[in-house]
N, C-alpha and C positions, 0 to 999 in steps of 0.2 A: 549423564546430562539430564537438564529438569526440561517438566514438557514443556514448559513456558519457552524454555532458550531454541528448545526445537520445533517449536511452532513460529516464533521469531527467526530464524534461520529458513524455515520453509518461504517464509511471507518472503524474505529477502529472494530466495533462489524462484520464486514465481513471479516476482518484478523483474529481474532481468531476464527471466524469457519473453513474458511480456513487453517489455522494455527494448528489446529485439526485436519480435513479431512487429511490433509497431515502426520501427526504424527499418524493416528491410521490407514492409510490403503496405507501406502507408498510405499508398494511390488504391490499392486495394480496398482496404481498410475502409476509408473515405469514401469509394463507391459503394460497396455492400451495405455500410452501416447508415447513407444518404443521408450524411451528415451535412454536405453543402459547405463546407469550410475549405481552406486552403489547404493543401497536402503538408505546406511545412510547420501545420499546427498540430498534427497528427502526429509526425516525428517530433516535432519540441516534447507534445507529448511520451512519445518513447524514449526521448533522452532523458527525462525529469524519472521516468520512473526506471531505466536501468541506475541514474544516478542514485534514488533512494533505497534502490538493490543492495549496491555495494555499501551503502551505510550501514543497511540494518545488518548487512553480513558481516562490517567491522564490526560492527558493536551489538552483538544479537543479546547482550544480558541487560540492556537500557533499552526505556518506553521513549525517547526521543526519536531516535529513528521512525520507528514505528507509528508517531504519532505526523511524520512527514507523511508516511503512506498516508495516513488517514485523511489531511490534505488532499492528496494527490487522487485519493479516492472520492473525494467529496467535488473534485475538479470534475473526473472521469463520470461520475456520474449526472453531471449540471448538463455534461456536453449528451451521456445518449438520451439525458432528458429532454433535450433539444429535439432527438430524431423522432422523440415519440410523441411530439406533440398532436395536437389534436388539428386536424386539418392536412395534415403532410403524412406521406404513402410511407408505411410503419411497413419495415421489410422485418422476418421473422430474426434474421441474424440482430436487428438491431435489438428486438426486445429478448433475444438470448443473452445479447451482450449486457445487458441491461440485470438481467438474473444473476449473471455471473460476478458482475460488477456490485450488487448488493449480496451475494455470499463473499466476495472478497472482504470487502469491506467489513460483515462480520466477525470474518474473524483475524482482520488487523486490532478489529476493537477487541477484540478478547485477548489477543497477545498484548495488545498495551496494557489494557488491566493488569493482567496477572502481570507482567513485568512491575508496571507500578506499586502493586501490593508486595512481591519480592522485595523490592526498593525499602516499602517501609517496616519490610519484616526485619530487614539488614540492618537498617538504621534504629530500631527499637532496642533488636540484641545488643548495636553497637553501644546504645547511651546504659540499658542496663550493665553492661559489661566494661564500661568506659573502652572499648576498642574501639581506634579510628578505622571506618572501614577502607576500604580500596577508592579511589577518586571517582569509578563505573559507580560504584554503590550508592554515591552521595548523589549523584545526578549535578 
């Protein structure tokens, strides 16, 4: 297996625990990170990202999935932008989450890439070779 599909694979198996953490302990979540929002915008939140779990787990050899995380990570990060704003009491959890959530994020961007460039390595060999490739290949 190429490290591209196994770093796609990982990004999916670390949304659903993510994705979980956030749907069984969301009042928590909410208080540490002094975010000030409703408890059940925390869980939407953990259901949007167990939900891009399972996708990118169906389909870990395409950059579409993967580019939902990037979504989901550009969400995740607007909100602990919020917690760190200037004037309002920055607890350390929240500027952890906030580190954690920009190493995520890079390296969803790296697995899309390189999923991407896979994409059009397939589809290169496919036109030089006249083979139609697999429906996953064409995107």
């Amino acid at each position: 297996m190429n490290n591209d599909i196994k770093l796609s694979k990982l990004m999916g198996s670390i949304s659903l625990i993510l994705g979980a953490g956030q749907l069984m302990a969301a009042e928590r979540i909410n208080e540490k990170l002094a975010l000030g929002i409703p408890t059940w915008v925390v869980r939407l939140f953990g259901a949007r990202e167990v939900v891009s779990g399972f996708v990118v787990l169906a389909h870990p050899d395409e950059a579409a999935p993967i580019g939902l995380r990037l979504a989901g990570d550009a969400l995740d990060l607007a909100m602990l932008g919020k917690a760190l704003l200037p004037g309002r009491k920055v607890t350390n959890t929240a500027l952890l989450a906030a580190v954690f959530a920009l190493g995520v994020t890079a390296l969803d961007l790296s697995a899309g890439v390189t999923l991407r460039r896979r994409r059009g390595k397939v589809l290169a060999t496919a036109r030089r070779t006249r083979f139609t490739p697999a429906p996953s290949a064409r995107g």
